[in-house]
N, C-alpha and C positions, 0 to 999 in steps of 0.2 A: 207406338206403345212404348212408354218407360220399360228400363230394365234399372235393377236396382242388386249391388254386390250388398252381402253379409260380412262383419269381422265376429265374432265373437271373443270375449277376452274373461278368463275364469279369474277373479279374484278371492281365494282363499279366506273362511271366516276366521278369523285370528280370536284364540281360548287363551285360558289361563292365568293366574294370578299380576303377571306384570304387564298385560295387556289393557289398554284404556279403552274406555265404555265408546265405542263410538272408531274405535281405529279402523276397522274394517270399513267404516260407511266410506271415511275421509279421505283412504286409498280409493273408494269406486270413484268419490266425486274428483279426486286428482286425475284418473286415468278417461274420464268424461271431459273433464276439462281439456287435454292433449289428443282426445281424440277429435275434438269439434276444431282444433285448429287444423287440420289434417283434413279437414271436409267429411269427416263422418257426423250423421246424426244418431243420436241415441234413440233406441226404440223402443227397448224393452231391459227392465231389469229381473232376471228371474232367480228366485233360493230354491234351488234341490235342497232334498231332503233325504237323508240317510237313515236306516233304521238302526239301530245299538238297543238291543237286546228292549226288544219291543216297543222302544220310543223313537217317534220321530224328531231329528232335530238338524238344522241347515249346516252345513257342511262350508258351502260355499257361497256365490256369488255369480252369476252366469249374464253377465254385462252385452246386451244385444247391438250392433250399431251397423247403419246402411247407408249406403251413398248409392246416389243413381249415377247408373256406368253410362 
């Protein structure tokens, strides 16, 4: 039977006026990229969501990646 390790790695949604439309993706796919050299594959990308006064809206970035041990 496979056994298979987790990393998880949280990437922060990056707000605010001097921020470019797309900087947050370009960090996930930089830190995807350094992980597949390292023998991790990617599995899942998942957005929590925070609630601020009654609306939901992503926070972050929650980057899933597994290698079989």
């Amino acid at each position: 039977m496979k056994k298979y390790e987790y990393k998880f790695v949280e990437v922060p949604r990056k707000t605010g006026l001097k921020v470019k439309v797309g900087e947050s993706f370009e960090e996930c796919k930089q830190i995807i990229l350094k992980e597949a050299e390292q023998g991790w594959r990617l599995k899942q990308v998942v957005t929590p969501f925070a609630e601020n006064a009654g609306a939901f809206f992503p926070y972050s970035y929650q980057v899933i990646f597994e290698r079989e041990v």
